[in-house]
C-alpha positions, 0 to 999 in steps of 0.5 A: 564533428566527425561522427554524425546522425545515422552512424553506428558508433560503439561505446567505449567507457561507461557503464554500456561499455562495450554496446553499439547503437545508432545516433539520433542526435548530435549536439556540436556545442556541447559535444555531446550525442544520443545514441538509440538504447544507450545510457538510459533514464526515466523521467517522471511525466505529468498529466498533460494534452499529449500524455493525459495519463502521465507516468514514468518515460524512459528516453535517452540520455547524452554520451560525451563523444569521446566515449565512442568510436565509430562502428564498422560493420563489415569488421564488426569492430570499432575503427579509426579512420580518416577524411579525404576530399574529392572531386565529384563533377566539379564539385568538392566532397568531404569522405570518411575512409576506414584506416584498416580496410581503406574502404569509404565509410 
């Protein structure tokens, strides 16, 4: 998966088109990801020891993956990029370049 918890992606389809936000969770399986205040439900809740009041919370809901594009705030602008790997000590490290800027992301 080439977007990852952390990132700032944008959204592209849907009804909050056009809206950017966090992700806080990426499922690969289902290719599926939660973004911080996009596409939003409420879920009624019962009484219990963690919510003894219950009611109704409001969480996030999954986005497919192919509804966003990664964020890039330096161009305040979705954006296409790439990975390259390089040699760090001998070590060998996966890196994600903007196409536009070439900068590491």
């Amino acid at each position: 998966m080439r977007i990852k918890k952390g990132d700032t992606v944008f959204v592209r389809k849907g009804q909050y088109k056009g809206k950017t936000g966090r992700v806080l969770h990426v499922d690969v399986k289902k290719s599926v990801l939660l973004v911080e205040g996009i596409n939003m439900k409420k879920k009624h809740q019962r009484p219990s020891q963690k919510n003894p009041k219950g009611g109704v919370i409001t969480m996030e809901n999954p986005i497919h993956i192919s509804n966003v594009a990664l964020y890039n705030s330096s161009l305040s602008a979705p954006t296409k990029f790439s990975s390259r790997e390089i040699d760090e000590g001998g070590k060998k490290r996966k890196i994600r370049i903007c196409l536009k800027t070439g900068e590491e992301i």
